[in-house]
C-alpha positions as CSV (number, residue, x, y, z in Angstrom):
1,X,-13.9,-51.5,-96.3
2,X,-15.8,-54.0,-98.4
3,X,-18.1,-56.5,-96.3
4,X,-15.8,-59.3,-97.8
5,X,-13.0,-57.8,-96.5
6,X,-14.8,-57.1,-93.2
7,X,-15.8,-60.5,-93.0
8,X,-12.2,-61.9,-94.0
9,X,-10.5,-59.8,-91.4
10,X,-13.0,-61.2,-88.5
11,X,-11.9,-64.7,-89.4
12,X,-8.2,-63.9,-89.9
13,X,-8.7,-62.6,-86.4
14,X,-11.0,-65.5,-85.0
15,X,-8.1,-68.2,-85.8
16,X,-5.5,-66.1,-84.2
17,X,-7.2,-66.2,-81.3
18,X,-8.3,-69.9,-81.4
19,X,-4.2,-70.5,-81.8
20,X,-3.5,-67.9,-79.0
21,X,-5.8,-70.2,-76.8
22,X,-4.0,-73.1,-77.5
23,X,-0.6,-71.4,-76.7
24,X,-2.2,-69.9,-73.2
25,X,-3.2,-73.7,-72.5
26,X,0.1,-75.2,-73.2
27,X,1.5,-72.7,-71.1
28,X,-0.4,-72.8,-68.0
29,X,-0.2,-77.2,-68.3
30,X,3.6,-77.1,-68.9
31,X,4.3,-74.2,-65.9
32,X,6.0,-76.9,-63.8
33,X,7.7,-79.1,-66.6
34,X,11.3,-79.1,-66.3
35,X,13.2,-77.2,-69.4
36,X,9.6,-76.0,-70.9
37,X,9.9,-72.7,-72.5
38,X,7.3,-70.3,-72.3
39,X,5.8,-69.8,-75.6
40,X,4.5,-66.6,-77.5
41,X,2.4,-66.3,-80.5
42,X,4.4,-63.9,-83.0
43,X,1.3,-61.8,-84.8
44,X,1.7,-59.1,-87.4
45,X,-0.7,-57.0,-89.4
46,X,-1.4,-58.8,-93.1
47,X,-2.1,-56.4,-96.3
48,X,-3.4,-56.7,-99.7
49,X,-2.9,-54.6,-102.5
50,X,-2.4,-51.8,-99.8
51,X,-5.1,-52.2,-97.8
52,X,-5.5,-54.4,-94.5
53,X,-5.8,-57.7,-94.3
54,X,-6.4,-58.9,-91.3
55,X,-3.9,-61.0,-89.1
56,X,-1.0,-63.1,-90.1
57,X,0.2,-65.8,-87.8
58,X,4.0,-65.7,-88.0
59,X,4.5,-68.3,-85.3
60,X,5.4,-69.8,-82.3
61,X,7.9,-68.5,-80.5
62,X,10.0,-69.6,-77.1
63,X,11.4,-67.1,-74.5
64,X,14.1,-68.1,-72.8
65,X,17.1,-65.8,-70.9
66,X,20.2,-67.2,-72.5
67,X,22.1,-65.3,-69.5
68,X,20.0,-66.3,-67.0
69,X,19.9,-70.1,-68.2
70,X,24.0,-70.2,-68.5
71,X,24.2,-68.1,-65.2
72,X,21.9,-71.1,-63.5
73,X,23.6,-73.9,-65.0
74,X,27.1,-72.8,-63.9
75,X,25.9,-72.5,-60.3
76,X,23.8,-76.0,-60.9
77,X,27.5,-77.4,-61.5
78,X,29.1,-75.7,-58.9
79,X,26.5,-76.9,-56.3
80,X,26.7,-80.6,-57.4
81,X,30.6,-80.3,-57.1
82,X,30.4,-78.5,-53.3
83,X,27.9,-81.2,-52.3
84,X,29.9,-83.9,-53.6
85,X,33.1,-82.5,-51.8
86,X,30.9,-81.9,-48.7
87,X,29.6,-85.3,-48.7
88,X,33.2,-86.5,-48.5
89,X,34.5,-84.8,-45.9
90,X,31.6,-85.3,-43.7
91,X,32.1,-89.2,-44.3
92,X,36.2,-88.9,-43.6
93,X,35.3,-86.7,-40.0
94,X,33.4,-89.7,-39.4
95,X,35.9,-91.9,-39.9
96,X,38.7,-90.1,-38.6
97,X,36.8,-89.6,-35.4
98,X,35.4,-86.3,-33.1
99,X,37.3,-86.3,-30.2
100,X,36.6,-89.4,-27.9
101,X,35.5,-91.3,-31.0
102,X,37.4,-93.3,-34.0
103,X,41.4,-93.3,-33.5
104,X,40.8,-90.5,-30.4
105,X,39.0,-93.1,-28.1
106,X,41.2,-96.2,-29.4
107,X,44.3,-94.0,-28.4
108,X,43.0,-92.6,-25.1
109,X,41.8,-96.1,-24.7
110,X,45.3,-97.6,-25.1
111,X,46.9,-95.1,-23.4
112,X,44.5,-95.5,-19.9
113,X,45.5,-99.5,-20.2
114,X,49.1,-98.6,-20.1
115,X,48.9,-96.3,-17.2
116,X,46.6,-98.7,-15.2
117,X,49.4,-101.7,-16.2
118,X,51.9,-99.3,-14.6
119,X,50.3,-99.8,-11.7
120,X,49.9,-103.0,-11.0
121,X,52.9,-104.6,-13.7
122,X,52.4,-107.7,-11.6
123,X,48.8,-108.4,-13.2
124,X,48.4,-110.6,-16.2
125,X,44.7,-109.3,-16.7
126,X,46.2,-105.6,-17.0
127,X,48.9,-106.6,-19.3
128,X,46.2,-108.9,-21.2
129,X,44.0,-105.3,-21.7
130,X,47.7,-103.4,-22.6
131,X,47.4,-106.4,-25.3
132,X,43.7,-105.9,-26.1
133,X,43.9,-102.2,-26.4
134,X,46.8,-102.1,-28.3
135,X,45.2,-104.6,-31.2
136,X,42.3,-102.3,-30.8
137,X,44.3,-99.5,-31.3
138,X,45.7,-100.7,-34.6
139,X,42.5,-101.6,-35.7
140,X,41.5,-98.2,-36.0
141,X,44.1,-97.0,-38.0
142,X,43.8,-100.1,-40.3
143,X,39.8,-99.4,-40.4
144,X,39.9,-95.1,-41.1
145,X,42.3,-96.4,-44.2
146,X,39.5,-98.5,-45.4
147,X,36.9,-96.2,-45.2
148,X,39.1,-93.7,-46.8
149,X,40.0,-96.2,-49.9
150,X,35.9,-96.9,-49.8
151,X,35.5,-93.1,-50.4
152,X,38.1,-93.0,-53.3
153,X,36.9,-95.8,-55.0
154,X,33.4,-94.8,-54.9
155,X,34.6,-91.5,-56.7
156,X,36.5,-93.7,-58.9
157,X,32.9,-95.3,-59.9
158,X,30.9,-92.4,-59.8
159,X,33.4,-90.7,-62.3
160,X,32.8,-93.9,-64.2
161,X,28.7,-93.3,-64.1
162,X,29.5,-89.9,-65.0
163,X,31.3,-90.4,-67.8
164,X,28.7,-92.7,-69.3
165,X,26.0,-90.2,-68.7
166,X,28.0,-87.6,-70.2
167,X,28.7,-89.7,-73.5
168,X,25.0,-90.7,-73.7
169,X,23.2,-87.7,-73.0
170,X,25.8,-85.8,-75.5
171,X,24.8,-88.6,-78.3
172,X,21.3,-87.5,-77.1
173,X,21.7,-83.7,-78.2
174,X,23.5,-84.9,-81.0
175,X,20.3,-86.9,-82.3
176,X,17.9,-83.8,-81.0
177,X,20.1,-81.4,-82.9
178,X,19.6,-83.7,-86.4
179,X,16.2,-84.2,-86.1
180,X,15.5,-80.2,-85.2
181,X,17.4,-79.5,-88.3
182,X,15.5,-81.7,-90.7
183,X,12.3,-80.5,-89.0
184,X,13.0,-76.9,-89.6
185,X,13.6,-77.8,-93.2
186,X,10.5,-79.3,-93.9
187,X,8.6,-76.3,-92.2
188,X,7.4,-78.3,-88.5
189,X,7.1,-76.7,-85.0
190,X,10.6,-78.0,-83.2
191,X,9.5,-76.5,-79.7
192,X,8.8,-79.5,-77.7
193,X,12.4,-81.1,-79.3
194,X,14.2,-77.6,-78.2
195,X,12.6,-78.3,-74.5
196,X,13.9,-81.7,-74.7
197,X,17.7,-80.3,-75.6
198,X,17.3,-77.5,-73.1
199,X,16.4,-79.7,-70.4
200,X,19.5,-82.4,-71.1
201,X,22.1,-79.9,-71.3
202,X,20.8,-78.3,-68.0
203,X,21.2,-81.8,-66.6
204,X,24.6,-82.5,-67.9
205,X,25.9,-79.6,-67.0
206,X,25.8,-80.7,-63.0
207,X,28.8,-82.6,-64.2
208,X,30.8,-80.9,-66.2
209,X,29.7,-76.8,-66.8
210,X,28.5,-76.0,-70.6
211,X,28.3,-73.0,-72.5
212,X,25.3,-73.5,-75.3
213,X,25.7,-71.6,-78.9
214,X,23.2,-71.6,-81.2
215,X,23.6,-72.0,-85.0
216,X,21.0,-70.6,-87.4
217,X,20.1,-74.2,-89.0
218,X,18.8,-74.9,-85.2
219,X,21.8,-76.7,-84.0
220,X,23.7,-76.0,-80.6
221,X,27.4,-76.7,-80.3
222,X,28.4,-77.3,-76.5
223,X,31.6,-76.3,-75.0
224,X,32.8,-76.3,-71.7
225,X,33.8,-73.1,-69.3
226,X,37.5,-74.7,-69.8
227,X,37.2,-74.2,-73.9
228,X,37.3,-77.7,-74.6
229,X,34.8,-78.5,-77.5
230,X,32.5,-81.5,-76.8
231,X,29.6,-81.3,-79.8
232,X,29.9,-80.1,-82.9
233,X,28.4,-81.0,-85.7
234,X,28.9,-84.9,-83.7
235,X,29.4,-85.3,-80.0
236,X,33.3,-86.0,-78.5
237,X,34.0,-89.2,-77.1
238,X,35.1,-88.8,-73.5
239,X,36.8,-91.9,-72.1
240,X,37.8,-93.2,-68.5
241,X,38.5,-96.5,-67.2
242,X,37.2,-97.4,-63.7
243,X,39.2,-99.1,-61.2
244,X,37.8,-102.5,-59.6
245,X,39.7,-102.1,-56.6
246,X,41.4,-99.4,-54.6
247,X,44.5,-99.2,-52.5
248,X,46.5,-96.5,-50.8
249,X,49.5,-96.6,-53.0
250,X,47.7,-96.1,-56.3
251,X,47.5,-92.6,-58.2
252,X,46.8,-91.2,-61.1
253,X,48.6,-93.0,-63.9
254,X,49.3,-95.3,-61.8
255,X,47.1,-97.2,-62.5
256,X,44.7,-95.0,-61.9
257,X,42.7,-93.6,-65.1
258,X,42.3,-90.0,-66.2
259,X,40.0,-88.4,-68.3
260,X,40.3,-88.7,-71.9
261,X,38.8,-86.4,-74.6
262,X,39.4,-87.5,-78.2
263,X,42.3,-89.7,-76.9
264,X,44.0,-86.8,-75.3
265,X,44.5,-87.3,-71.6
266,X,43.0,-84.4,-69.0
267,X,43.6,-83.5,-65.2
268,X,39.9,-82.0,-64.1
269,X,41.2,-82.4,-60.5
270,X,44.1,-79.7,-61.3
271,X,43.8,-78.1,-64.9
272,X,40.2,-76.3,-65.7
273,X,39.4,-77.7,-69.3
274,X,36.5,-80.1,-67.8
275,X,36.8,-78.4,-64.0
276,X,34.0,-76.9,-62.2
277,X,31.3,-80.0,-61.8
278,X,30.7,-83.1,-60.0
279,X,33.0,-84.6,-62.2
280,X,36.3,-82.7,-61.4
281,X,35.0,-82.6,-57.7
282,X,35.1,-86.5,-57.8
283,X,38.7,-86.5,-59.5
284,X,40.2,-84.0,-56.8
285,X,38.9,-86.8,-54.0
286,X,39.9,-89.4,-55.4
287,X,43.3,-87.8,-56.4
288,X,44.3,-85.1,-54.1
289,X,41.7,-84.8,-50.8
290,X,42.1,-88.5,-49.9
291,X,45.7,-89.0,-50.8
292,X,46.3,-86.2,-48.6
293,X,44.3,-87.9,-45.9
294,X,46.3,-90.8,-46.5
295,X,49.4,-89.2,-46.0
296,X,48.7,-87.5,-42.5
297,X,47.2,-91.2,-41.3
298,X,50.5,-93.4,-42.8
299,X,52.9,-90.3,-41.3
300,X,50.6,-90.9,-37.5
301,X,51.1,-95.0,-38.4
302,X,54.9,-94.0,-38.8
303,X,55.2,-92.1,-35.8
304,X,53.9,-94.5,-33.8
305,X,56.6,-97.0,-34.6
306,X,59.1,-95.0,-34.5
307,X,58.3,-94.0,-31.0
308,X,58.2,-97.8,-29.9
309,X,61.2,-98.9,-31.7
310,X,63.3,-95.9,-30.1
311,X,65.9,-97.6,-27.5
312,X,64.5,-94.7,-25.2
313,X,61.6,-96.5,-25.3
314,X,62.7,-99.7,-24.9
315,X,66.7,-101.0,-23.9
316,X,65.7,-104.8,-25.1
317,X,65.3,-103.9,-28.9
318,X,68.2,-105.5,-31.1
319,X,69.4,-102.8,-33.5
320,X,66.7,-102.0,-36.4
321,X,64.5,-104.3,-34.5
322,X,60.4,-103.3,-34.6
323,X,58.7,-102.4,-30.9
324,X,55.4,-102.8,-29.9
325,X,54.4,-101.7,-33.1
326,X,55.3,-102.6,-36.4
327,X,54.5,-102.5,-40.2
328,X,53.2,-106.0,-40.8
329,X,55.7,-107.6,-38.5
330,X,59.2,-105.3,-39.0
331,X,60.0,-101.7,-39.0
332,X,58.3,-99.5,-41.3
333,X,60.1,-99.7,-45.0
334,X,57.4,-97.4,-46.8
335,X,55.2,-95.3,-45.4
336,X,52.0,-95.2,-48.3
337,X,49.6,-97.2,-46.9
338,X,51.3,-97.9,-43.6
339,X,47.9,-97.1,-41.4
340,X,47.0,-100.6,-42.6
341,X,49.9,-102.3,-42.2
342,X,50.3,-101.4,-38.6
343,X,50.4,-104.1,-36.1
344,X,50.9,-104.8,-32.7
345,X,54.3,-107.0,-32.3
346,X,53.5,-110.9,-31.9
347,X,56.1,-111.4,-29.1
348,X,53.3,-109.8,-27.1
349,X,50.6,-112.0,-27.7
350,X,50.1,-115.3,-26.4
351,X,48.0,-116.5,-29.1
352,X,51.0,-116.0,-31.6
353,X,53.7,-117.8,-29.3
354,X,54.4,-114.5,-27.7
355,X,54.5,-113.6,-23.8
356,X,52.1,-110.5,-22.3
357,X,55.7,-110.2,-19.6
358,X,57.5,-108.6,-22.6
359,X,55.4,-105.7,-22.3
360,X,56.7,-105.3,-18.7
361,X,60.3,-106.5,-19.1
362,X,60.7,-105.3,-23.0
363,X,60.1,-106.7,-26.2
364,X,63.9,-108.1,-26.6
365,X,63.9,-109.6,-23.2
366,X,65.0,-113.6,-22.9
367,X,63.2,-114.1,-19.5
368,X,60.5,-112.2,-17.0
369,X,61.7,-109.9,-14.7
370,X,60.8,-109.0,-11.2
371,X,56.7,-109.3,-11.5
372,X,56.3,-105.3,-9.3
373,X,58.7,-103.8,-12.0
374,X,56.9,-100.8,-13.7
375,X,60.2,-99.4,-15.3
376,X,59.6,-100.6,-18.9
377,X,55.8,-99.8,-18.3
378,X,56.3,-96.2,-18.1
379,X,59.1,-95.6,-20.9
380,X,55.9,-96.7,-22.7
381,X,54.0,-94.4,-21.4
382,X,56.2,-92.2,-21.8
383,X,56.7,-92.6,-25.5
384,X,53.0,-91.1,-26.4
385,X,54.2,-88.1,-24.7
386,X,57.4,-87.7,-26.2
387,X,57.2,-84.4,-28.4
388,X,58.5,-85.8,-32.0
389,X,58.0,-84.5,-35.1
390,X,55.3,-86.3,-37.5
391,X,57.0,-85.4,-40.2
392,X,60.3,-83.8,-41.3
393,X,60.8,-80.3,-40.4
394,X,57.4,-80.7,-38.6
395,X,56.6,-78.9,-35.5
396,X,57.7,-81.6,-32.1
397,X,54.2,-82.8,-31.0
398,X,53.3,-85.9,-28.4
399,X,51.2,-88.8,-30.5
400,X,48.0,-87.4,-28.9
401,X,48.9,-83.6,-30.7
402,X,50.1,-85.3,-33.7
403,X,46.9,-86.9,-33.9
404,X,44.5,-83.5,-32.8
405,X,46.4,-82.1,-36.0
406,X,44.8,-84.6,-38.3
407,X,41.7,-84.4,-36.9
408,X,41.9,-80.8,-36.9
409,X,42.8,-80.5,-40.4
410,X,39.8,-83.0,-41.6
411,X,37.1,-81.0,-39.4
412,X,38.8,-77.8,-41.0
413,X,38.6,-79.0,-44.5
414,X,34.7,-80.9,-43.3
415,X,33.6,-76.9,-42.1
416,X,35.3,-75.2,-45.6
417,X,33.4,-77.9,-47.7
418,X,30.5,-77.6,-46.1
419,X,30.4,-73.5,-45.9
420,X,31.0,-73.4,-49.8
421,X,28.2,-75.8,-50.6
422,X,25.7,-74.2,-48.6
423,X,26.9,-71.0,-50.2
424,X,27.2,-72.6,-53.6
425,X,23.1,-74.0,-52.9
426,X,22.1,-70.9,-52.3
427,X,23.0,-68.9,-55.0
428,X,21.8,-72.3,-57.2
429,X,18.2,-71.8,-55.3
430,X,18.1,-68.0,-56.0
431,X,19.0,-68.7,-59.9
432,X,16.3,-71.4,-60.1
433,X,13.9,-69.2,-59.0
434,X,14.6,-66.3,-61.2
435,X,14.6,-68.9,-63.6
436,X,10.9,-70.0,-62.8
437,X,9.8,-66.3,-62.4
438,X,11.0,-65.3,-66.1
439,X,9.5,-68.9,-66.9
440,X,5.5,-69.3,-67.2
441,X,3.7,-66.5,-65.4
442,X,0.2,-68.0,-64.8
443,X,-1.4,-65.0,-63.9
444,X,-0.4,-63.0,-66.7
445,X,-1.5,-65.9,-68.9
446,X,-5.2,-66.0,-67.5
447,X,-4.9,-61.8,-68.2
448,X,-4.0,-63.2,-71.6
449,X,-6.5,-65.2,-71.6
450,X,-9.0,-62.3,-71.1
451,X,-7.7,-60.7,-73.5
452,X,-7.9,-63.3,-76.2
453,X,-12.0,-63.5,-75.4
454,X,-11.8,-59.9,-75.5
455,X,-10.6,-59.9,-78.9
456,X,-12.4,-63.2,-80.1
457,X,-15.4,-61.4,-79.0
458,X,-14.8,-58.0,-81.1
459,X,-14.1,-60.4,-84.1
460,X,-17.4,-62.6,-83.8
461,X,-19.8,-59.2,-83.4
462,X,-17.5,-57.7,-86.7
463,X,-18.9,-61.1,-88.5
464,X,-22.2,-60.9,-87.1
465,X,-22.7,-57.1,-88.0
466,X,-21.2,-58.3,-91.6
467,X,-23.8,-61.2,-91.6
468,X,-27.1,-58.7,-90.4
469,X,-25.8,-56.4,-93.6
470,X,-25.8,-58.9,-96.1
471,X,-28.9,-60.5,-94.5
472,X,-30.5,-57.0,-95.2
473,X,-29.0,-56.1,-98.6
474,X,-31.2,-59.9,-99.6
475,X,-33.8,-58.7,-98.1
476,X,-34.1,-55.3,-100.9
């Protein structure tokens, strides 16, 4: 080897190693930066004419696991979806009431004031807290349905954010995706672009899941676990309508808005073209959890009435006249949204021209009976415990069992919800980390580092033992 060549090699070798260094830096500074990609230096051996010539920077590399990344983001999506169910249920236990809280103290409450009126049917002040207890008890009802609507509409209005996220940040990758392409093109690094895309998609996929493929211009076209297409070459429009306001007896359709993609309507509560994410999580709460909800608390609301309006109950009632309890002032004529309605029948309450006797002597009675009669006191009582079924071809239950059903059901559905998203967590957690662990490495970078000095070293004493032989061939 010629002392040109020696000295060409050296150098070749001293700028690979001043690049490596740079590489090793970025590295190490971008180990925490969400979506960075490890980078590699891709080297090879350069020849001339046969004979070695040094080393040829090919270039910079990333090294990502496309497995391992489509693995994590699946369980990313699943996790956001099991905390936003979770979240939900926690909120409608809540509002439903533990037992001796919510509807379960207003009805053991109401039914304490009716047994302590039995006892003394002579006292206004007991009839007056029958009266209170009753309003109270109604209340309830009308306040879980509120707090249930709240939860639906704010699934209606997170869909809505979601939605615009989605369409924005798929505009995004659409825009990354150009601008990649027309860098590659013209020959520049696209690394820190690719992080960029990486990153978003990992993001957007908490909503709806993604699966990435890569084109050989540098593109990625998105689709989602369901098949559905959502960026090509340009990104799909996705379209949803929020709602302003919610009530119990909308649906989907009506009014309610579903989920459009390239004007073509989809279900992500029930079908599995956009299921999986937050998204579809949000539509099944808004659609199917609370409706269900709803149902249980309107068929209770129902029940109730139906119990006071029975002549069992009560001897004074005109034919298809309401009892103590009625929808909004008359016998229940639809049950959807009937927990609000409910109300405690006016004849009873002074304040609305009505008279606390007729909860002694009956709601259809004319005048007041004997003060000491307890009688009409004790059919009401009497009524809670009547075994009827809540709903048809349901099981014969007493008002309190009817409603231990509902609340067992929610605190069922509470413990399922929050079960799978610890679960769904987990697994999340243990992707992220093998995630990070096939990510930057910092020890093996500072070992990379060594070596790089190692070999910037053995390139530096090649051009000084090149320089000491030319300085000496001078000297001759």
């Amino acid at each position: 080897m010629s002392i040109s060549s020696a000295f060409s090699n050296a150098a070749s070798g001293l700028a690979a190693s001043a690049r490596a260094v740079q590489v090793v830096s970025a590295n190490i500074a971008n180990a925490l930066t969400p979506g960075y990609a490890a980078r590699t230096l891709d080297l090879s051996a350069s020849t001339l004419a046969g004979t070695g010539g040094g080393v040829r920077m090919n270039g910079i590399s990333r090294s990502v696991d496309a497995g391992l990344l489509g693995l994590n983001r699946d369980s990313g999506a699943a996790a956001s979806g099991a905390s936003t169910r979770s979240a939900f249920w926690h909120a409608i236990e809540a509002a439903v009431g533990l037992p001796g809280q919510g509807l379960s103290a207003a009805l053991s409450a109401f039914d304490s004031a009716l047994i302590a009126a039995s006892d003394r049917p002579d006292l206004t002040s007991r009839l007056a807290t029958l009266a209170d207890s009753a309003t109270d008890l109604t209340a309830a009802f009308s306040a879980t349905q509120t707090a249930l609507q709240a939860r639906r509409a704010e699934a209606d209005a997170a869909i809505a954010r979601d939605v615009d996220t989605l369409n924005g940040g798929l505009q995004r990758v659409e825009a990354l995706n150009d601008q990649i392409v027309r860098l590659r093109i013209s020959g520049q690094s696209t690394l820190g672009l690719e992080d960029e895309r990486q990153a978003l998609i990992s993001t957007l996929a908490e909503i709806v899941p993604l699966r990435e493929h890569a084109r050989t211009d540098g593109r990625v076209t998105l689709f989602t676990t369901g098949g559905e297409m959502v960026l090509d070459v340009e990104a799909a429009e996705i379209g949803f309508t929020p709602t302003p306001a919610m009530d119990a007896g909308m649906s989907l359709g009506s009014p309610l808005s579903a989920l459009t993609l390239r004007g073509r309507s989809l279900d992500p509560a029930t079908g599995n073209a956009m299921a999986g994410g937050r998204l579809a999580a949000n539509f099944r709460i808004r659609d199917i959890d609370a409706p269900q909800v709803q149902g249980q608390l309107d068929s209770l609301a129902a029940n109730l009435i139906g119990r006071f309006a029975d002549p069992a109950t009560d001897a004074t009632l005109a034919s298809g006249a309401p009892g103590l309890f009625t929808d909004a002032g008359s016998l229940a004529t639809s049950v959807s949204g009937l927990a609000a309605r409910l109300a405690v029948n006016t004849a009873i309450l002074p304040e609305a021209g009505g008279a606390l006797w007729r909860l002694r002597d009956g709601i259809g009675a004319v005048a007041p009976g004997e003060s000491g009669e307890a009688a009409g006191l004790r059919a009401l009582s009497g009524a809670l415990d009547r075994r009827l079924p809540t709903t048809p071809g349901g099981p014969a239950l007493s008002l309190a069992q009817s409603l231990a059903e509902v609340m067992t059901r929610t605190s069922t559905a509470r413990h399922q919800a929050a079960a799978t998203s610890t679960s769904a967590l987990a697994r999340h957690n243990e992707l992220t980390e093998q995630s990070l662990a096939q990510g930057v490495d910092t020890d093996a970078e500072m070992q990379r580092l060594l070596q790089i000095e190692q070999a910037y070293a053995a390139n530096a004493r090649v051009i000084e033992t090149a320089d000491a032989m030319l300085r000496r061939l001078l000297e001759m």
